[in-house]
C-alpha positions in Angstrom: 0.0 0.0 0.0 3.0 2.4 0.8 4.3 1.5 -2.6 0.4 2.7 -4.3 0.7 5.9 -2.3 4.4 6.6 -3.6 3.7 6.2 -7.2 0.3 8.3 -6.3 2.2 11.1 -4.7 4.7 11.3 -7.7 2.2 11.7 -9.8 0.1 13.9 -8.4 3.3 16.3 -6.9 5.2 16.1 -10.8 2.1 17.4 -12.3 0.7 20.0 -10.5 4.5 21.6 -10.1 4.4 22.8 -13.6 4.0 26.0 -14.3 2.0 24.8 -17.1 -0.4 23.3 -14.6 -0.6 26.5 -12.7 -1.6 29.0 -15.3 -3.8 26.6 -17.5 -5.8 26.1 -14.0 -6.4 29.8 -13.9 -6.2 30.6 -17.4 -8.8 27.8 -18.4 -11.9 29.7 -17.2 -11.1 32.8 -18.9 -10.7 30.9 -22.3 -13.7 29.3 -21.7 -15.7 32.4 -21.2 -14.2 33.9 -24.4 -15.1 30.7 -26.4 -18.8 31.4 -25.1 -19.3 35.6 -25.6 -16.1 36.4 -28.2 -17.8 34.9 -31.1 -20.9 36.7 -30.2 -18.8 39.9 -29.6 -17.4 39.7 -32.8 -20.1 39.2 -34.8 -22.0 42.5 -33.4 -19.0 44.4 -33.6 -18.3 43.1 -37.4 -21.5 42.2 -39.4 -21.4 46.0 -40.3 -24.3 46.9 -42.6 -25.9 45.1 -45.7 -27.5 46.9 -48.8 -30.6 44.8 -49.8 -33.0 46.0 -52.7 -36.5 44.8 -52.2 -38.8 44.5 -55.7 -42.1 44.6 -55.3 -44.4 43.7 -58.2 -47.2 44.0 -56.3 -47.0 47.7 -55.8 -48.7 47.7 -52.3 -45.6 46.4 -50.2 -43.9 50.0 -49.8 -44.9 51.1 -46.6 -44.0 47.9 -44.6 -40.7 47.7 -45.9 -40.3 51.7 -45.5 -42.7 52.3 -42.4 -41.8 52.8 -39.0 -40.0 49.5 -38.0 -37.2 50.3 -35.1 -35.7 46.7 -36.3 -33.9 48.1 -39.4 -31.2 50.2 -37.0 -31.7 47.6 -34.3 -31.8 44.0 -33.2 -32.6 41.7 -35.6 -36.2 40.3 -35.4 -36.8 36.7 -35.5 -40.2 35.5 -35.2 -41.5 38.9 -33.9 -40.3 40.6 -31.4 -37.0 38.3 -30.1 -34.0 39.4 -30.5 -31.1 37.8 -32.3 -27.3 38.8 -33.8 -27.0 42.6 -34.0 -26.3 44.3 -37.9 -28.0 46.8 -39.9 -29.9 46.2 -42.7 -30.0 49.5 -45.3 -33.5 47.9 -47.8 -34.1 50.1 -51.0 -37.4 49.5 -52.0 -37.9 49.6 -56.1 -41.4 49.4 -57.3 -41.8 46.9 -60.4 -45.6 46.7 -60.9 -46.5 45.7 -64.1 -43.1 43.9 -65.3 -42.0 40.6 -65.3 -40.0 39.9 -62.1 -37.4 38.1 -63.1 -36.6 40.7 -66.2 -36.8 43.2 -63.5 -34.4 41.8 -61.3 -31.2 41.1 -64.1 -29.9 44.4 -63.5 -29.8 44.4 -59.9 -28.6 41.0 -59.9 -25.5 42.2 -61.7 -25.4 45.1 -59.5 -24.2 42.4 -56.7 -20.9 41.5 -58.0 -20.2 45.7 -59.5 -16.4 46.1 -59.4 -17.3 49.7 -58.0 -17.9 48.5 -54.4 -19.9 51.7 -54.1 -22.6 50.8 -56.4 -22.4 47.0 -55.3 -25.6 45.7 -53.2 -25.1 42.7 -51.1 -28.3 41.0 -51.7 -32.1 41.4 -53.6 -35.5 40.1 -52.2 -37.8 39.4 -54.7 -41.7 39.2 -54.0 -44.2 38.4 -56.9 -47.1 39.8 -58.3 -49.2 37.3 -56.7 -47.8 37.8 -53.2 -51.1 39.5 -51.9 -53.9 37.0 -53.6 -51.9 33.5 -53.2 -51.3 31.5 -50.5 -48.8 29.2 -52.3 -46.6 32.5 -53.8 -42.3 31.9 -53.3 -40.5 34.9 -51.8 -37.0 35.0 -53.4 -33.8 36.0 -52.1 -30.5 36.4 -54.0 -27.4 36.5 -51.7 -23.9 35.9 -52.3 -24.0 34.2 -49.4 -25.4 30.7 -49.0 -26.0 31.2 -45.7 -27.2 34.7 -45.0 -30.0 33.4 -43.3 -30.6 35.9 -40.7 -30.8 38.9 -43.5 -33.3 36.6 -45.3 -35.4 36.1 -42.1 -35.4 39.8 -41.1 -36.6 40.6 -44.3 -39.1 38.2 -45.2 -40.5 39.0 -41.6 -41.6 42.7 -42.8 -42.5 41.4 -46.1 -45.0 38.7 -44.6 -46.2 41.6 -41.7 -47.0 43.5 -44.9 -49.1 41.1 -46.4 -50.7 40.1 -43.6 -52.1 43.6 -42.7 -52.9 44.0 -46.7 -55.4 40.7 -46.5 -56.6 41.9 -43.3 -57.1 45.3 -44.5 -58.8 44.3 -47.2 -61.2 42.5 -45.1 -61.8 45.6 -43.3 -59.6 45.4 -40.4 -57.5 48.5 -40.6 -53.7 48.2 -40.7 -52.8 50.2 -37.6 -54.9 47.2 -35.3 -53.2 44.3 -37.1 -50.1 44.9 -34.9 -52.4 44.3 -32.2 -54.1 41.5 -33.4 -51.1 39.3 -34.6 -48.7 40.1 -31.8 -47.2 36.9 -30.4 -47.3 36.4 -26.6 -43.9 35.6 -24.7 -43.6 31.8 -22.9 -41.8 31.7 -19.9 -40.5 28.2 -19.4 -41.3 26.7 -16.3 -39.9 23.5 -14.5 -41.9 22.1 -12.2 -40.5 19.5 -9.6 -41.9 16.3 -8.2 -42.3 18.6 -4.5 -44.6 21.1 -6.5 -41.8 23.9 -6.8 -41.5 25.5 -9.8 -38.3 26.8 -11.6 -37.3 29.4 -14.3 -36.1 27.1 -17.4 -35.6 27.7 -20.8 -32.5 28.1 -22.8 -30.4 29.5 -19.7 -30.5 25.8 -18.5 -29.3 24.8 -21.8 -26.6 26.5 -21.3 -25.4 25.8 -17.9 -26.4 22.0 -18.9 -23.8 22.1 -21.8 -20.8 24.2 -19.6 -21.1 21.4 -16.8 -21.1 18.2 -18.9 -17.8 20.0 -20.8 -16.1 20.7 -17.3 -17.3 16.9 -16.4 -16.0 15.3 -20.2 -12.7 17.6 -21.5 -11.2 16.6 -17.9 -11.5 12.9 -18.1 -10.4 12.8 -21.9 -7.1 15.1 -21.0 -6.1 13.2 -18.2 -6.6 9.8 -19.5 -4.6 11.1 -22.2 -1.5 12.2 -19.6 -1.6 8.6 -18.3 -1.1 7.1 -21.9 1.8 9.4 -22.6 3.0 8.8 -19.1 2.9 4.9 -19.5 4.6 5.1 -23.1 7.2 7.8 -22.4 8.2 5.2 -19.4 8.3 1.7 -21.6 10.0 3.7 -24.0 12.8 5.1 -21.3 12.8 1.5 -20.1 11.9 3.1 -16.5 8.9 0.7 -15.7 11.1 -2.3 -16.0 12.4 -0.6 -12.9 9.1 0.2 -11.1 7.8 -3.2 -11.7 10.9 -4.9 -9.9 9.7 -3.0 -6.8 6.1 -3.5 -7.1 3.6 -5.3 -8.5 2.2 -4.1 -12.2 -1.5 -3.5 -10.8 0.1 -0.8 -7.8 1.7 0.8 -10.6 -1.7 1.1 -12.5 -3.6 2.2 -9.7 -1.2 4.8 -8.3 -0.9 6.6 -11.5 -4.6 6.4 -12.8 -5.6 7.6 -8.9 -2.6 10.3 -9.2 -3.5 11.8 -12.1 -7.6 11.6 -10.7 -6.2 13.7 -7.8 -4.7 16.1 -10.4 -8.2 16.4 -12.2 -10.1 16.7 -9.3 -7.8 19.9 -7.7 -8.0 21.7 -11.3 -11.9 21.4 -10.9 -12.1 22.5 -7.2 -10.2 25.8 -8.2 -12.4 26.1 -10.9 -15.5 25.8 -8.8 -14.2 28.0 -6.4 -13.4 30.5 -9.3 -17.1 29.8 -10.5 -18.3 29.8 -6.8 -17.0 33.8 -6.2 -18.7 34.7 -9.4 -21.7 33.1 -9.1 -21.9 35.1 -5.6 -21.0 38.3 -7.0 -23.6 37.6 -9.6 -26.3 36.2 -7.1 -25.7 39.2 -5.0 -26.4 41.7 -7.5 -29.2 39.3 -8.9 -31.0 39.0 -5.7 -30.7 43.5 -5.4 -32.3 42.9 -8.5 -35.1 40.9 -7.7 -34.0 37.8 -9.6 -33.0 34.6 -8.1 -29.6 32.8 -9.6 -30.4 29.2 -7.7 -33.6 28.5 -10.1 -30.7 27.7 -12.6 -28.3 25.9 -10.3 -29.1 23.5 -6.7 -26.4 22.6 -4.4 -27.2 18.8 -5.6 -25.1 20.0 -8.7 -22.1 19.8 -7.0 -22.3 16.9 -5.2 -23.2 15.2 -8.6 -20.8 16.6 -10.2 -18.1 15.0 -7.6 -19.7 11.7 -8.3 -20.2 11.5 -11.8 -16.9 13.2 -12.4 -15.3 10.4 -10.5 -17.0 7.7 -12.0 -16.6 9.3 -15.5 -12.7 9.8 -15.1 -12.5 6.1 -13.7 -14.0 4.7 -16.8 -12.3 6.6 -19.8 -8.9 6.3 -18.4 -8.6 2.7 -18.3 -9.0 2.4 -21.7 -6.7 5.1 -22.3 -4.0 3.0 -19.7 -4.7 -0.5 -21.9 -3.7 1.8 -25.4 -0.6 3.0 -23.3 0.0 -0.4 -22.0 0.0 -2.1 -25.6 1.7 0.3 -27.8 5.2 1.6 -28.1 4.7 4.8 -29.2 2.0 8.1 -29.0 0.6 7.6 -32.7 0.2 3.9 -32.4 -1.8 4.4 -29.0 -3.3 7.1 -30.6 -4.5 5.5 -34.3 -5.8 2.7 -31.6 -8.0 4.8 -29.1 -9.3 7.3 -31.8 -12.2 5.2 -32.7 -12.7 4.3 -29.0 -13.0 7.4 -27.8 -15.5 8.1 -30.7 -17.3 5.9 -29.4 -17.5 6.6 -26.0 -18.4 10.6 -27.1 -22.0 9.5 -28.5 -23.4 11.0 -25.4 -21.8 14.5 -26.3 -22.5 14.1 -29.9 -26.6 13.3 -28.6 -25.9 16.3 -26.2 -28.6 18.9 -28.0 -31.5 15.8 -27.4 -30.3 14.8 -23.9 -31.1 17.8 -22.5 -33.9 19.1 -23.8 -35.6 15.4 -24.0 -34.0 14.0 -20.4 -37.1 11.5 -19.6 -37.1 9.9 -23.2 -36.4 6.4 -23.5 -32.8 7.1 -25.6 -32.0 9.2 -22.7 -33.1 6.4 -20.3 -31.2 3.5 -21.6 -28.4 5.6 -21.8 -27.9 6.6 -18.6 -28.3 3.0 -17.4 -25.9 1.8 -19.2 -22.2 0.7 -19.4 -19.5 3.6 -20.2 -22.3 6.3 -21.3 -23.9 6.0 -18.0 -22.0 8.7 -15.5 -22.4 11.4 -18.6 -26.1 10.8 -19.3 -27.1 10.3 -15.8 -25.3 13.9 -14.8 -27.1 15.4 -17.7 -30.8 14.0 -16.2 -30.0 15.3 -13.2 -29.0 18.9 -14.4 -32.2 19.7 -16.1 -34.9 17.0 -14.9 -35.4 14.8 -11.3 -34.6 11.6 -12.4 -35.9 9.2 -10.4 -33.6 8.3 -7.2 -33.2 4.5 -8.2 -32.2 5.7 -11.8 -29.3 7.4 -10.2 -28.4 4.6 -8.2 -28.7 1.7 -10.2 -26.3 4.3 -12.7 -23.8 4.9 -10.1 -23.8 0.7 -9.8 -23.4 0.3 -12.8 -20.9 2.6 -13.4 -19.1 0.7 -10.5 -19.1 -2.5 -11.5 -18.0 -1.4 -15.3 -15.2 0.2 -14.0 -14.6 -3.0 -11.7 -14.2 -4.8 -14.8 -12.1 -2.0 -16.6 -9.7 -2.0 -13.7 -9.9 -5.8 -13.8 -8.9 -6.1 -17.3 -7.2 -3.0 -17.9 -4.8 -4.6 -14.7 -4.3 -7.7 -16.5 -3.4 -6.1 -20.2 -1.1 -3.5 -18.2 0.7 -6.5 -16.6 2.0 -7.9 -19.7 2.0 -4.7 -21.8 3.9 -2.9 -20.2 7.2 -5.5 -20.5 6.0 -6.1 -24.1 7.8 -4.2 -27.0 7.9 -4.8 -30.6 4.3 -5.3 -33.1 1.2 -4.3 -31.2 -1.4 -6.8 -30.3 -4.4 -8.2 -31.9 -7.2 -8.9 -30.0 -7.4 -12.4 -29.9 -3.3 -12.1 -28.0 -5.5 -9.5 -25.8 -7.6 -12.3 -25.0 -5.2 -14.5 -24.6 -2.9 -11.8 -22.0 -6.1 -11.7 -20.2 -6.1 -15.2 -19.5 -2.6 -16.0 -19.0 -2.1 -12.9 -16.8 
């Protein structure tokens, strides 16, 4: 046991020594929070404006796309009413009644690649003659841009508002109550738990749903990682043919992969308690402010967190200590694991569905099950109340996979790690399973 807690301390002292160590544990959150509000940062300080002419063959469109509408210098409407990415949108609207639309359009289509960037336009929205009388009519929009989407659905949103009070109008409602008449209510989204209290959800649970299970998953994929290297870099300087003559192969193993956990586990604290002084800053001035930071975040999450991190870490990083154990070199291990850990990032990949469909039976059977279980389960628990059985039968299961992991993964690492030369194929896996 003395010899488990030497190779443990070594581990855990060289790693967390490095200076590396020290300012990627205090530099990580600030690179995470960039990777969250730069892009959007950039994009409201870059889109700049667009220059968009609007023909109209029905004649009757003028005012909507010209009227009143605080959108064009503002935020971008969606729907109607929500807000999206910032930009201006300068629309010149040109009056075609009475031409063909798609003769009328030629010369501004050319106009969108002018070599005088002056007289260039960035886009042209075409609406039809029959725009007004039928319901099957096709808006057009000519971008060079694939995926100008957001321009497109600003626009198209006056255009349809225009129509829309046009009909209405011509029904005899007047344009100045359709407005009033179409104006869509806001949902608040509401989680309601099994004791009858209700809290605030919506997309700011998406978010802190998808920070959490990153902070849980990068963690256990870099550190499994570190043990791989560590166990190669060691074969290849022939120093574990020195460790094993003092100890047996599986204190190695467990010394390292419970070093390294110890190195995970104090990155995280810091960053908790980094998170931990913001979030009270941020409560503070939320609860001054009448709103209440805890609807988004329960103590539970923590202690979760702990456990699922722990069980998470346990699971990947045996298979990252068999790839280190049976290859001589970094590429080998790492053309060996990269379909592995493909595999074992489906949860991640299903992330979008997890969260907002927690209860469904995908979600279910995943967090029950083998390897994908610690991920899923935390996920249920961050935006639903799984049901306390379905936590422990996970955490059980979770166990007694990574029972078998360390079980194996001891039994591999025992002959492995004296093994040079061609790697293995499974069936001499099987067969240093059995032997071992």
């Amino acid at each position: 046991m003395n010899k488990l807690f030497a190779v443990l301390k070594r581990e855990y002292l060289q790693t967390v020594r490095k200076k590396m160590f020290i300012i990627m544990t205090f530099l990580m959150p600030v690179l995470m929070a960039a990777l969250f509000f730069l892009p959007a940062l950039m994009m409201e300080r870059g889109m700049g404006s667009k220059k968009i002419t609007v023909l109209d063959a029905t004649g009757q469109l003028r005012a909507a796309i010209e009227g009143q509408d605080k959108t064009d210098e503002g935020d971008i409407e969606i729907g109607r009413g929500s807000k999206d990415l910032p930009g201006q949108v300068q629309m010149k609207y040109v009056d075609v009644t009475g031409q063909n639309a798609d003769d009328a359009a030629k010369p501004y289509l050319q106009q969108m690649n002018a070599a005088d960037e002056k007289q260039r336009i960035d886009g042209v929205f075409l609406i039809p003659g029959n725009a007004l009388t039928a319901g099957d009519a096709k808006l057009r929009y000519f971008s060079r841009s694939a995926t100008d989407f957001i321009t497109q659905k600003r626009i198209s949103d006056k255009v349809n508002r225009g129509v829309q009070q046009y009909r209405l109008a011509q029904r005899g409602i007047a344009a100045k109550d359709v407005d009033a008449l179409l104006k869509n209510l806001s949902v608040d989204s509401v989680q309601l738990s099994k004791t009858g209290e209700q809290k605030k959800g919506g997309a700011a649970n998406f978010i802190v749903g998808f920070i959490l299970v990153g902070l849980l998953l990068i963690p256990s994929f870099v550190y499994g990682l570190e043990i791989m290297r560590g166990i190669i870099q060691e074969k290849t300087d022939r120093v574990v043919e020195v460790l094993v003559s003092s100890m047996s192969p599986t204190q190695l193993l467990v010394g390292k992969i419970l070093g390294v956990a110890l190195v995970g586990l104090t990155q995280i604290t810091v960053w908790f308690l980094i998170a931990a002084g913001a979030g009270l800053y941020i409560g503070t001035v939320g609860a001054m402010a009448g709103f209440n930071v805890m609807q988004f975040i329960r103590p539970m999450t923590f202690v979760y967190f702990l456990i699922f991190f722990l069980l998470a870490y346990l699971t990947y990083v045996c298979v990252y200590a068999i790839g280190g154990a049976v290859c001589n070199s970094e590429k080998e291990a790492q053309q060996l694991i990269a379909p592995i850990t493909m595999i074992m990032m489906l949860p991640w990949f299903l992330m979008a569905g997890l969260i907002t469909n927690p209860e469904s039976g995908l979600s279910v059977g995943f967090s029950l099950s083998p390897v994908f279980g610690p991920l899923t389960m935390y996920v249920r628990t961050l935006v639903s109340e799984p049901p306390m059985w379905h936590i422990l039968l996970s955490i059980a299961i979770a166990i007694a996979t990574i029972a078998v992991f360390f079980w194996v993964t001891a039994k591999i690492f025992r002959v492995g790690i004296l093994s040079y030369g061609k790697r293995p194929t499974i069936p001499e896996l099987m067969r240093w399973i059995k032997v071992a």
